[in-house]
C-alpha positions as CSV (number, residue, x, y, z in Angstrom):
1,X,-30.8,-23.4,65.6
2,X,-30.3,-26.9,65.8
3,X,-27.6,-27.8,63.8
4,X,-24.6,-30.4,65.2
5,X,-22.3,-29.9,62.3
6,X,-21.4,-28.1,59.6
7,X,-23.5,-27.6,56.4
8,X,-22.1,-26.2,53.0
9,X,-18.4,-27.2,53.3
10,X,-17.0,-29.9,51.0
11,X,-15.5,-31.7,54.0
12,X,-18.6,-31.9,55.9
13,X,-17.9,-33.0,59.5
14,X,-14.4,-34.8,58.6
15,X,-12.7,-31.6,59.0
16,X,-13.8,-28.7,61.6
17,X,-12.9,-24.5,61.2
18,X,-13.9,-23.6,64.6
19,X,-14.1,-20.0,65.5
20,X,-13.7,-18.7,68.8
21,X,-13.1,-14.9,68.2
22,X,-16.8,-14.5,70.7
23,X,-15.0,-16.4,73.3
24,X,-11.5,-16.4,73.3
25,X,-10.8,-13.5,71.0
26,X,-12.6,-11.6,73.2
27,X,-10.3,-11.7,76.0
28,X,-8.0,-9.4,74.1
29,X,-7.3,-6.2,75.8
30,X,-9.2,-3.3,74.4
31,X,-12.1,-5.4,72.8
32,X,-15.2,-5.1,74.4
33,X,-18.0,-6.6,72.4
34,X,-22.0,-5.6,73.2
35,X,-24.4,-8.2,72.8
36,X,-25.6,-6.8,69.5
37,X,-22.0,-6.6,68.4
38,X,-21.7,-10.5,69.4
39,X,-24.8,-11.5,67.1
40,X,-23.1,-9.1,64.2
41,X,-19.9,-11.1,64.4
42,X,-21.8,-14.8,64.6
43,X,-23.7,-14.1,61.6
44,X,-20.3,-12.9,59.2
45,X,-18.4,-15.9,60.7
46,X,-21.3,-18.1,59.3
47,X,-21.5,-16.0,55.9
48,X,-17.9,-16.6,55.7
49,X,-18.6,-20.9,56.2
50,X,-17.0,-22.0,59.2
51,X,-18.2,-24.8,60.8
52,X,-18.3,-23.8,64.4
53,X,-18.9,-20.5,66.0
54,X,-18.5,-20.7,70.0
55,X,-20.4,-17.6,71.1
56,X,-18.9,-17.1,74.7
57,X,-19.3,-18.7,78.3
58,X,-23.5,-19.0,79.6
59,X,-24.1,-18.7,83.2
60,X,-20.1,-16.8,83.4
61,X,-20.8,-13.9,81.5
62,X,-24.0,-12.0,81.7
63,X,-23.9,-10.6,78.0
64,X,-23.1,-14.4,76.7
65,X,-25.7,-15.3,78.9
66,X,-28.0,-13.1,76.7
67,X,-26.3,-13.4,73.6
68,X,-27.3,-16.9,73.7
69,X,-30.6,-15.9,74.7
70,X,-31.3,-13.7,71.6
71,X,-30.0,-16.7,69.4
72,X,-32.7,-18.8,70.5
73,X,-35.4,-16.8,70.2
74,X,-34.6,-16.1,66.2
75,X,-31.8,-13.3,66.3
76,X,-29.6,-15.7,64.9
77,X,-29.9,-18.0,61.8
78,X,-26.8,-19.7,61.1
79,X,-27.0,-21.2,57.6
80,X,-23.6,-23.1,57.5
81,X,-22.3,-22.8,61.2
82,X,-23.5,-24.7,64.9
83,X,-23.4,-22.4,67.8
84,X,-21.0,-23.6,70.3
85,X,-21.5,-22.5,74.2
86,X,-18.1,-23.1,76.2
87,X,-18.0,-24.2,79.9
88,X,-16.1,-25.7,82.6
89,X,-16.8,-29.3,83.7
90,X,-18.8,-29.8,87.0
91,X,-17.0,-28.7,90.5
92,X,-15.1,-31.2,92.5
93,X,-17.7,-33.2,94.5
94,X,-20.5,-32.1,92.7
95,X,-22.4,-34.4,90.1
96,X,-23.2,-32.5,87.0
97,X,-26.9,-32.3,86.9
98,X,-26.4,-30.4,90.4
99,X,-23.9,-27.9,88.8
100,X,-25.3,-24.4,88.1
101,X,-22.7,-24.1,85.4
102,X,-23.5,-27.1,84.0
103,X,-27.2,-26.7,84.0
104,X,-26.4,-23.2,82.3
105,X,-25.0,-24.6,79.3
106,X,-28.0,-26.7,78.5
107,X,-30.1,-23.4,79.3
108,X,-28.3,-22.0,76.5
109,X,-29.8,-23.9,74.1
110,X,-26.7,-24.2,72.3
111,X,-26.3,-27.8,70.0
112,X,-22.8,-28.4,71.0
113,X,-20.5,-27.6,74.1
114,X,-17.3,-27.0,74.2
115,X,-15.9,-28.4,77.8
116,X,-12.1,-26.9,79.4
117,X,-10.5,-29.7,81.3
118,X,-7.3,-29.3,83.3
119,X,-4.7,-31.7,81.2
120,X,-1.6,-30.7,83.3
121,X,-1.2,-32.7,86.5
122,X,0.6,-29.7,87.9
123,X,-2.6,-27.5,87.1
124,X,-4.9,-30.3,88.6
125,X,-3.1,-30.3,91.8
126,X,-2.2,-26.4,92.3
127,X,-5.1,-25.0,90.7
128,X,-8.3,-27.0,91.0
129,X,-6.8,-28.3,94.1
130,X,-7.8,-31.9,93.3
131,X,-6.4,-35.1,92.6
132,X,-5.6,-37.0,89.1
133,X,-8.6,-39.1,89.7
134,X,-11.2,-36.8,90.4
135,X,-10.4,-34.6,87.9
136,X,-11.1,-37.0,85.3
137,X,-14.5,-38.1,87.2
138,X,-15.6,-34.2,87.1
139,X,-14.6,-34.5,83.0
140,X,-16.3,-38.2,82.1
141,X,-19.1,-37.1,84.3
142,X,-20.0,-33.3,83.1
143,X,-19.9,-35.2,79.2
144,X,-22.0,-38.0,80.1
145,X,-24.4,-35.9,81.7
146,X,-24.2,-33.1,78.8
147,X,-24.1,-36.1,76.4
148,X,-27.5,-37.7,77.6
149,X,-29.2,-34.4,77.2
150,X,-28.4,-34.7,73.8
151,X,-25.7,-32.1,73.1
152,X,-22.9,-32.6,71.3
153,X,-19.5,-32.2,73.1
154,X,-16.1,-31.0,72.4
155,X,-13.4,-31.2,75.4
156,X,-10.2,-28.1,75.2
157,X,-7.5,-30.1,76.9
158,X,-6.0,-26.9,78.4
159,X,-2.1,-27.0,79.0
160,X,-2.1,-30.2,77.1
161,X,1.1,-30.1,75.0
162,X,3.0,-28.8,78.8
163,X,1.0,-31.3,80.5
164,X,2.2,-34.2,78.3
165,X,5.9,-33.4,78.5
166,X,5.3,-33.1,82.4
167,X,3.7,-36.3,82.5
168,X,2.3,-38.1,79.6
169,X,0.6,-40.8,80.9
170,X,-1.7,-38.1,82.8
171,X,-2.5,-36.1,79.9
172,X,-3.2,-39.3,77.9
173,X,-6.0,-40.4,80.5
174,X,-7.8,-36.8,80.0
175,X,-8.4,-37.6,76.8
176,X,-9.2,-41.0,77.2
177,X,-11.8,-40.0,80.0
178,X,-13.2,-37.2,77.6
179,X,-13.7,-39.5,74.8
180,X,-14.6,-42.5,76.9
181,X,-17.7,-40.8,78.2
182,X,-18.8,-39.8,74.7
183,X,-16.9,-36.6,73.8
184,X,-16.6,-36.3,69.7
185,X,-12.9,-35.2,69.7
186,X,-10.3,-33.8,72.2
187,X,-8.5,-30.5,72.0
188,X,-5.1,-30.4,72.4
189,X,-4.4,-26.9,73.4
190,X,-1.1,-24.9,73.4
191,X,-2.4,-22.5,76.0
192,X,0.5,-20.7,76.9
193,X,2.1,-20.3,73.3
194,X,5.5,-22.1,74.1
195,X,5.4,-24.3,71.4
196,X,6.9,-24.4,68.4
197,X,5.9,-26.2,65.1
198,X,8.1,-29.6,64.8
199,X,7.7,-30.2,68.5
200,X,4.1,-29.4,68.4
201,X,4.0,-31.8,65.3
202,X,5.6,-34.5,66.7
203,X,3.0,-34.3,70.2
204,X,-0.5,-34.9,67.8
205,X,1.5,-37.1,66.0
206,X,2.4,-39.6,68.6
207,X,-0.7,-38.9,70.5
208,X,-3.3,-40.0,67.6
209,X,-1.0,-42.8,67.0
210,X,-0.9,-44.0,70.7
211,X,-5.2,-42.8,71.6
212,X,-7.0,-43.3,68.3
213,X,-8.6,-40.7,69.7
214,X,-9.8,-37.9,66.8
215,X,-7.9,-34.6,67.7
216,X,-8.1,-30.9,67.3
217,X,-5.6,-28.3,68.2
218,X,-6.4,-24.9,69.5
219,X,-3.2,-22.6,69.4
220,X,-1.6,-19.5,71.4
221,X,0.4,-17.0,69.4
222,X,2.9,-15.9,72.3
223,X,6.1,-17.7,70.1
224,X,4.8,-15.8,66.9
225,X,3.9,-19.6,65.9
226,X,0.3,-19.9,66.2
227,X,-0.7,-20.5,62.3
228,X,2.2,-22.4,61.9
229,X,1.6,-24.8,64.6
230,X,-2.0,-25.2,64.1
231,X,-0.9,-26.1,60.1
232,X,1.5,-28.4,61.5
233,X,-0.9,-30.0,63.9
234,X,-3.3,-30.5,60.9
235,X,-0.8,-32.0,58.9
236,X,0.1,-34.3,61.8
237,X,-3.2,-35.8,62.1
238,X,-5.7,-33.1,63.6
239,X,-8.9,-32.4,62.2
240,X,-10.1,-30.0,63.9
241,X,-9.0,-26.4,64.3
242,X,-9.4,-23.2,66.5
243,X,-8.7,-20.1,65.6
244,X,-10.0,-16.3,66.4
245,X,-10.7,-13.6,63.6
246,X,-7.9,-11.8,62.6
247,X,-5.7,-13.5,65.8
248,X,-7.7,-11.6,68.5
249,X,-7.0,-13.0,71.8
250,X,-5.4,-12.7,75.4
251,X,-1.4,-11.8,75.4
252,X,-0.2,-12.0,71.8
253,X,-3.4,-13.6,70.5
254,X,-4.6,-16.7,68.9
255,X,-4.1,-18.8,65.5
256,X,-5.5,-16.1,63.0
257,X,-8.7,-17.7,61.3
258,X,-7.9,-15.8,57.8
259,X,-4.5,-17.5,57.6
260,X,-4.8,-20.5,58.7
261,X,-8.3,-20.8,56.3
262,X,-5.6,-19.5,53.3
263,X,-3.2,-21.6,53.9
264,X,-5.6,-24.9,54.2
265,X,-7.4,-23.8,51.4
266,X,-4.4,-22.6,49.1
267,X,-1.1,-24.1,50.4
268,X,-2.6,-27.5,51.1
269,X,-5.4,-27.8,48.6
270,X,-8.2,-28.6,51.7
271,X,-11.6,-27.4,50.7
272,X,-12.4,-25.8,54.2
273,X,-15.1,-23.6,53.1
274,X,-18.1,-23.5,51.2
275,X,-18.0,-23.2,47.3
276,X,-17.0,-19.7,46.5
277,X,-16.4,-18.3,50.5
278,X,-12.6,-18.0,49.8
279,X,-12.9,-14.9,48.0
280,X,-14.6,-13.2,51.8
281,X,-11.8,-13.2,53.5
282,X,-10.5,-10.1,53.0
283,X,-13.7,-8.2,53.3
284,X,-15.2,-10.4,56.2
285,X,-11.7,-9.7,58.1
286,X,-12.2,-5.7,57.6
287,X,-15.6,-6.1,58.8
288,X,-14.8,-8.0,61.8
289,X,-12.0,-5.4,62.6
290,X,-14.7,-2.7,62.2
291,X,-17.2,-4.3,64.8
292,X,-14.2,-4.5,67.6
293,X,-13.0,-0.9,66.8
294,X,-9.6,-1.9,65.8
295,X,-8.0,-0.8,62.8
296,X,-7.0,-4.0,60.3
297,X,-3.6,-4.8,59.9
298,X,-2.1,-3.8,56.7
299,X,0.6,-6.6,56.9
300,X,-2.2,-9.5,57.7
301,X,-1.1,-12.2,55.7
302,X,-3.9,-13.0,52.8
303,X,-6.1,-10.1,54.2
304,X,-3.8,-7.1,54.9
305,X,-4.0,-3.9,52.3
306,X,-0.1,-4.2,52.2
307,X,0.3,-7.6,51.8
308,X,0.6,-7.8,47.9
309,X,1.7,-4.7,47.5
310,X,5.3,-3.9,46.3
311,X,8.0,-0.9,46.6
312,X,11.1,-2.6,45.1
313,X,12.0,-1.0,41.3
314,X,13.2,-4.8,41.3
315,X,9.7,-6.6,42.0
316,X,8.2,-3.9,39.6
317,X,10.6,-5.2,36.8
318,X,9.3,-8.8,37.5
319,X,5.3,-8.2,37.9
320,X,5.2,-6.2,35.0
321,X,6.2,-9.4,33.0
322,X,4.3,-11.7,35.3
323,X,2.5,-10.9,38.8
324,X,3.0,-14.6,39.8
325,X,6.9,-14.4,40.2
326,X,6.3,-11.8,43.0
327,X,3.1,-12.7,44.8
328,X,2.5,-16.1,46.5
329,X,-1.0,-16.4,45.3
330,X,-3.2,-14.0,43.1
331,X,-4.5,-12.1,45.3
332,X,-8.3,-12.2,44.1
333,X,-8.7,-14.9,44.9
334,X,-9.0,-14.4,48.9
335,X,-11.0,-10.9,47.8
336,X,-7.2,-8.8,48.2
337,X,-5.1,-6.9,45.7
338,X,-2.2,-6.0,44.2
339,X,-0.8,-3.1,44.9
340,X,2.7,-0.8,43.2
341,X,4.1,1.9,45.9
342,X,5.8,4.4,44.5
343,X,8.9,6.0,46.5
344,X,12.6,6.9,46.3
345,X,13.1,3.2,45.3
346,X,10.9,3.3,41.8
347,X,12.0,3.1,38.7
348,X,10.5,3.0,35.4
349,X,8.7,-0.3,36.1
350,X,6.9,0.4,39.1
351,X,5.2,3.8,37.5
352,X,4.2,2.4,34.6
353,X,2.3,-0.1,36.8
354,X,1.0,2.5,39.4
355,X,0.3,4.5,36.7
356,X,-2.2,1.6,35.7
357,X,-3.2,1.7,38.3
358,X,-4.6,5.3,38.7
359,X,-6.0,5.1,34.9
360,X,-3.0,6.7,33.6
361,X,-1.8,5.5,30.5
362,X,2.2,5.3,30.3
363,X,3.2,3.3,28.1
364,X,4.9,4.5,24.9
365,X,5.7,7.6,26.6
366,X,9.4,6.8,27.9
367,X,10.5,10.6,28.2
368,X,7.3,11.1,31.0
369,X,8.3,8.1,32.6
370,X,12.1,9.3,32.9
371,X,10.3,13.1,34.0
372,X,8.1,11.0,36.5
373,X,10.9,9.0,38.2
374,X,13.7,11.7,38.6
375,X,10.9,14.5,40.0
376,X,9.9,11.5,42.3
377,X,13.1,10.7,43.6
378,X,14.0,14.5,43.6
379,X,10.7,14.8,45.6
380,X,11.4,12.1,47.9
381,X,15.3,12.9,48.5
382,X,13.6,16.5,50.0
383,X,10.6,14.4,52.3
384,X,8.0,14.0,50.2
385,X,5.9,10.7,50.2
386,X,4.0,9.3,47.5
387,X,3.2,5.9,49.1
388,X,-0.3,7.0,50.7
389,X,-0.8,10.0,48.6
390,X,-2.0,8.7,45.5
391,X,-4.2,11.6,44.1
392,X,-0.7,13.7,44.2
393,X,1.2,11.2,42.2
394,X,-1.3,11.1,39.6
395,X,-1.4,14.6,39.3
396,X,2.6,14.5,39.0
397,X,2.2,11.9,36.4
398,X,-0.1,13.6,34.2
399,X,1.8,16.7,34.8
400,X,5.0,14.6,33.4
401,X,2.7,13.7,30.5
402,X,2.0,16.9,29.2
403,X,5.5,18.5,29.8
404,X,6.6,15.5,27.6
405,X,3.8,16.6,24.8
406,X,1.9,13.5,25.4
407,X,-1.5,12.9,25.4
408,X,-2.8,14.7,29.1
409,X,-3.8,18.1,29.7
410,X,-2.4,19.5,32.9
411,X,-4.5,18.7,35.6
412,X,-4.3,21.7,37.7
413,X,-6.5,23.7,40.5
414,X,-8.9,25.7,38.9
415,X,-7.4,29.1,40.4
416,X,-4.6,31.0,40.7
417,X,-3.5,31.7,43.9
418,X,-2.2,35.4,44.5
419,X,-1.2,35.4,48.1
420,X,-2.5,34.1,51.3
421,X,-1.6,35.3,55.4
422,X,-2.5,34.0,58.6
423,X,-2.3,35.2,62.0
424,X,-2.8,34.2,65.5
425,X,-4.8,35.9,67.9
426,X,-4.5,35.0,71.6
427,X,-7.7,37.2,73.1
428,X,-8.2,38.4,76.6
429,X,-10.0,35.0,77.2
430,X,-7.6,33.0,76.8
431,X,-9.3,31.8,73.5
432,X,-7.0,31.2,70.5
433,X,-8.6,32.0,66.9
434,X,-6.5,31.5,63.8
435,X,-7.2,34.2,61.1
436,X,-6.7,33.8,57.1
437,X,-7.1,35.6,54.2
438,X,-6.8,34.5,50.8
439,X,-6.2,36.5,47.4
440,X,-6.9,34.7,44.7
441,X,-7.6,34.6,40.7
442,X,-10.9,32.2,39.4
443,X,-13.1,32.2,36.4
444,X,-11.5,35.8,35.3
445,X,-11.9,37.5,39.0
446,X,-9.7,38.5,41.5
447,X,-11.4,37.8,44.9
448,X,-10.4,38.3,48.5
449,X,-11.4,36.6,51.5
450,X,-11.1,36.4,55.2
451,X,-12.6,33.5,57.9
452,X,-11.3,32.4,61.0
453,X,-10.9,28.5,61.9
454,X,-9.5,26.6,65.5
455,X,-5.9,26.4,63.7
456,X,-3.9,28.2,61.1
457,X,-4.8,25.3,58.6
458,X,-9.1,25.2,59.4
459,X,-8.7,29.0,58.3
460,X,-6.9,28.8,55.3
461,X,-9.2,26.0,54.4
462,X,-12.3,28.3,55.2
463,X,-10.4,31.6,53.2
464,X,-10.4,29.3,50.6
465,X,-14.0,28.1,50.6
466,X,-15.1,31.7,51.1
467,X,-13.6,33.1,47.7
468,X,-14.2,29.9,46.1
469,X,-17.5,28.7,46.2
470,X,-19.6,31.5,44.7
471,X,-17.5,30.7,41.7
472,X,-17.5,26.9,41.7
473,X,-20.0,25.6,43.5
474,X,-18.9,21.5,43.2
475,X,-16.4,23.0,45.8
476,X,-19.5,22.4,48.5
477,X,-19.0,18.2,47.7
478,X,-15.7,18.7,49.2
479,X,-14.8,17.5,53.1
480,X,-11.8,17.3,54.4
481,X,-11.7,14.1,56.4
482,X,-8.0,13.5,57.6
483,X,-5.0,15.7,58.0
484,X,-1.6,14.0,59.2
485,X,1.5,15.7,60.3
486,X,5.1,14.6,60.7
487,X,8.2,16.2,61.1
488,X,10.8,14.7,59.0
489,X,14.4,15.6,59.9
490,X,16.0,15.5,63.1
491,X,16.4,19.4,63.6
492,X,14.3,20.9,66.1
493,X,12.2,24.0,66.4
494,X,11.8,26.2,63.4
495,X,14.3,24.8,61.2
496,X,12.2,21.1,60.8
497,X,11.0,20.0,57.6
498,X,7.0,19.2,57.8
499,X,5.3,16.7,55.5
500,X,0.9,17.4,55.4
501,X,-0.8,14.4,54.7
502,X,-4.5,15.6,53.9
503,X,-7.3,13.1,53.5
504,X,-10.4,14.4,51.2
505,X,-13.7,13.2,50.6
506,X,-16.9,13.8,48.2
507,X,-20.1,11.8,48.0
508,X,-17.9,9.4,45.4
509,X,-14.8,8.9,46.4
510,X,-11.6,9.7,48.8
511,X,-8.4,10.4,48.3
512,X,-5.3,11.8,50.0
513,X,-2.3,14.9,49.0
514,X,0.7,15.6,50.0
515,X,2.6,18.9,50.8
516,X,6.2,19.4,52.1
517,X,7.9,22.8,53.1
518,X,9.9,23.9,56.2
519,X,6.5,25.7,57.2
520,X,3.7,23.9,58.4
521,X,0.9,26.4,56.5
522,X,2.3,26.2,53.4
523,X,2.7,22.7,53.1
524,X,-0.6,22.0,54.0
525,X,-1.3,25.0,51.7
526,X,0.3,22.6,48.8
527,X,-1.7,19.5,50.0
528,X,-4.8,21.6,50.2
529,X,-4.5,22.8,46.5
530,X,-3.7,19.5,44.9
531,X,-6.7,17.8,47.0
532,X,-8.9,20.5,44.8
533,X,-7.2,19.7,41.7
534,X,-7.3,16.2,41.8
535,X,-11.4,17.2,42.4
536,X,-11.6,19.4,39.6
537,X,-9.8,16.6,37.2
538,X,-12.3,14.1,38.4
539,X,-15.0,16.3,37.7
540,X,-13.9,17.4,34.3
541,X,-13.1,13.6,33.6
542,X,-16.9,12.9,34.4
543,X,-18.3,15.5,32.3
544,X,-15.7,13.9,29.1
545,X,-13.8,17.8,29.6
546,X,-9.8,17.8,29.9
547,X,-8.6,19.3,33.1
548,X,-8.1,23.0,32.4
549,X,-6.5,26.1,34.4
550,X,-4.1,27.7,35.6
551,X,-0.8,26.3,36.0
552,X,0.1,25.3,39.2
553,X,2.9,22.9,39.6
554,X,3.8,20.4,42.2
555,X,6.6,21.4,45.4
C-alpha cells in the first residue's frame, strides 16, 4: 500500500477526511482495540471513502507497531484511503536519522506521517523543556529527513489555537518551520476543547490569511463544539479535517466523523466521499461501535436509531402530510430511518403512521384509530410503554381493528391459559430453585405442567414450553433473548408497579412485549404471552392463514 492520497472522492487531494479513530479514538476510556480489531476498523473506514486512515503510533505502541506490520505484508488493501502512521518529531539534540522514533516510522512502511509538534510556547518551555528555537529545529529537521525518504508529511500543531492567543508570533513560526521543510499542510489543533466556533473561525481565518500556509483543523469535543468548530474551521479556509468514528476519543471525545461527513456532504453541498458512500454511514457507524464493544448512540446525529424518529401527536400531524417539514434531511439518504413512537403523547396521526409501519393498514378505519389511541393512553396513564415494544402495539392495533369490525382477525396466543403458580424453594444448600406450574387449554386439551428455572420468570417460561410444545412444535424457534425490568412509581416494597420488557427471537426476526401489573410474575406473564402471539400471527401470516385462537386481550 502505496498510495499518498486519496482515490475515489470527487475532491481528490483538494479536500482531506482524515480519520483518526486507530489513533486518537482509541485513547477513549474503555476501548481497547486488538490488532485484528485495528485491521477490521481500517478496512470499513476505507469502504466508507475517507481519505486518510492514521492507524496508531509505530515504535510507541507494540500492537501499532504490528498493526502496521500486517498492513504491509498484504492484511490490508486500502482501495480509497492512505495509511497514516503518527509520531513525535526527533528528541532535543538528536538529528532525526539518529532517532529510534523517527526511524520507526519509516519502518512502518506507512506512505504518509503525521508529525505532533509542540505550538504553545508555554508547552515548549514547561514540557519539552526546550527553547523556541530548538523546537522548531527538532520539527523542520524530523520533516526534512522524513521528507527525503520519500514520505509524505502532515504536522498536528498541538495546542495551537491556545498557543496563538498566548503568543502568536510563536505559533505562526511552527507552522512556518513545518511547511518550510516540506510539510503538505499544518494542523491546527484544539487539543484541549476550549474553543468555541466564531473564535475558532476567526483563528484559521486570520492565520491562512497571514501564512498562506494550507491548513487542517483537528478538534476536541470537551465544549460540546467539536463538529461545529471543525465545520467552521472548514468554512474559514481549512481543507483538511480530523475526526474519530462516532466521536471516540480521550475526555469528551473528538469531532464525530459521521457528522461532520453529513454535514459537509448535506449542509454544505461538499462531495467528501466517493460516489454513492453517503448512504454507509449509518451502517458503517453501527459496525464500528460493534468492533469497540460500545453500544451506538441512539441520538447520533445522522447515524443514531432515534434521530428521525418522532413522539409529538404534533410532528405526526405534519409528516403524515410531508416527512420533509419534520426531518432535516431524508433520512435514506445517510442509510437511517424514519421512525413514529407511539406513547401517552399520540394521537390519531402518529398511529396511523406506526401503524404503517408495522404492516397494519389504518386508514379508513377512524373508530380503530379512536379504540387504539384512548386504550393507549389508558395503557400508558397505568405504566405501560409502547415506545420499544412494538410487537405489543401491533397486536393492540389489530385487536382495535377487529373490535371495530374491520378487516383483522384477532391476533391472539394460541392457548388459553387456565392458571399458573410459582414457588420458591430455599434448600438446605443454600441453593434457590424457582418452581412453576402451568394449566393450560391448546388444540382442544387441557394440559398441566411443572419445570423449575433460576427465577420465578425462567420457570414459568419453562412450564410453558413443557405443556406447549408437544402441541405446537414452531414453539421450539422461540428464544427469549432480553428481559428488562423497571419499577415505575415511587412506592416502595410490595406496593410498586413493575413494567417487563421481554426481548424474543426466532431464526427470522426479533421483537420485544410489554407487560405491567403490580406483580413482577404476572407482568412478565403478560409480556411472555404476547411475545407467543405476536409469533403465532407471524406464522399464520407466512402460511397466508388469519391469526386464530382464543381470546386473550391486552392488560
Amino acid at each position: 500500500m502505496t498510495r499518498t492520497t486519496p482515490a475515489g472522492t470527487p475532491l481528490g487531494d483538494d479536500f482531506h477526511v482524515y480519520d483518526t479513530t486507530l489513533r486518537d479514538g482509541a485513547q477513549r476510556e474503555g476501548i481497547s482495540y486488538s490488532v485484528t480489531d485495528k485491521l477490521a476498523v481500517a478496512r470499513l473506514l476505507d469502504s466508507l471513502g475517507v481519505g486518510f486512515v492514521e492507524g496508531g503510533w509505530p515504535g510507541a505502541l507494540p500492537k501499532d507497531t504490528e498493526f502496521f506490520a500486517r498492513a504491509a505484508a498484504g492484511e490490508l488493501d486500502l482501495r480509497h484511503a492512505a495509511l497514516v502512521a503518527f509520531g513525535a518529531t526527533r528528541r532535543a539534540g538528536v538529528p532525526a536519522q539518529e532517532d529510534p522514533q523517527v526511524r520507526a516510522l519509516l519502518d512502518s512502511g506507512a506512505p504518509v506521517i503525521t508529525l505532533v509538534a509542540k505550538a504553545d510556547r508555554r508547552h515548549v518551555e514547561r514540557a519539552l523543556r526546550t527553547s523556541a528555537e530548538e523546537n522548531r529545529a527538532m520539527i523542520a529537521d524530523t520533516v526534512r529527513h522524513l521528507v527525503g525518504e520519500g514520505r509524505r508529511v502532515f504536522v498536528d500543531a498541538e495546542h495551537f489555537f491556545d498557543g496563538y492567543a498566548h503568543d502568536p508570533d510563536h505559533a505562526l513560526r511552527v507552522l512556518d518551520a513545518a511547511v518550510t521543510a516540506g510539510a503538505d499542510l499544518a494542523v491546527l489543533c484544539d487539543t484541549n476543547g476550549g474553543q468555541l466556533p466564531t473564535g475558532l473561525a476567526d483563528t484559521v481565518r486570520e492565520v491562512v490569511a497571514r501564512t498562506g500556509f494550507r491548513v487542517g483543523i483537528h478538534c476536541q469535543d470537551d465544549t460540546a463544539c467539536a463538529v461545529a468548530n471543525s465545520v467552521a474551521a472548514v468554512q474559514a479556509g481549512a481543507s483538511h479535517v480530523q475526526c474519530t468514528a462516532n466521536g471516540y476519543g480521550e475526555r469528551a471525545g473528538n469531532a464525530d466523523l459521521f457528522s461532520v461527513v453529513g454535514n459537509l456532504r448535506t449542509k454544505l453541498g461538499m462531495p467528501v466521499l466517493p460516489d454513492g458512500r453517503l448512504t454507509e454511514l449509518t451502517r458503517v457507524s453501527h459496525a464500528l461501535a460493534e468492533i469497540a464493544n460500545l453500544a451506538p448512540d441512539a441520538h447520533q446525529a445522522y447515524v443514531g436509531a432515534s434521530t428521525f424518529a418522532h413522539k409529538a401527536g404534533l410532528h405526526a400531524s405534519a409528516i403524515k402530510v410531508d416527512p420533509e417539514l419534520y426531518n432535516h434531511l431524508d433520512p435514506a439518504v445517510v442509510g437511517n430511518e424514519m421512525r413514529v413512537l407511539v406513547t401517552e403523547m399520540a394521537g390519531r396521526a402518529s398511529l396511523e403512521l406506526k401503524g404503517a409501519e408495522l404492516g397494519v393498514d389504518l386508514s379508513g378505519a377512524p373508530d380503530a384509530v379512536g379504540g387504539a389511541v384512548r386504550r393507549v393512553k389508558e395503557l400508558e396513564a397505568r405504566g405501560w410503554s409502547f415506545e420499544a415494544a412494538d410487537a405489543s402495539l401491533e397486536l393492540l392495533l389489530r385487536r382495535e381493528l377487529d373490535a371495530a369490525g374491520e378487516r383483522s382477525a384477532v391476533p391472539e396466543a394460541p392457548f388459553e391459559l387456565e392458571s399458573y403458580r410459582v414457588l420458591l424453594d430455599h434448600r438446605p444448600d443454600g441453593a434457590v430453585v424457582s418452581e412453576a406450574t402451568v394449566k393450560v387449554h391448546v388444540a382442544g386439551t387441557r394440559v398441566i405442567a411443572t419445570a423449575e428455572g433460576n427465577g420465578p420468570v425462567n420457570a414459568l417460561d419453562a412450564a410453558l414450553r413443557e405443556a406447549l410444545v408437544p402441541h405446537l412444535p414452531w414453539l421450539d424457534e422461540v428464544a427469549l433473548v432480553d428481559y428488562k425490568v423497571r419499577i415505575l412509581t415511587d412506592a416502595s416494597g410490595t406496593d410498586a408497579v413493575t413494567r417487563v420488557l421481554v426481548e424474543s427471537r426466532d431464526d427470522h426476526e426479533e421483537w420485544t412485549t410489554v407487560g405491567v401489573h403490580g406483580n413482577i410474575v404476572e407482568a412478565s406473564w403478560l409480556a411472555l404471552r404476547d411475545a407467543l402471539a405476536y409469533k403465532a400471527l407471524r406464522r399464520n401470516a407466512n402460511a397466508g392463514r388469519p391469526a386464530t385462537g382464543p381470546a386473550a386481550a391486552t392488560a
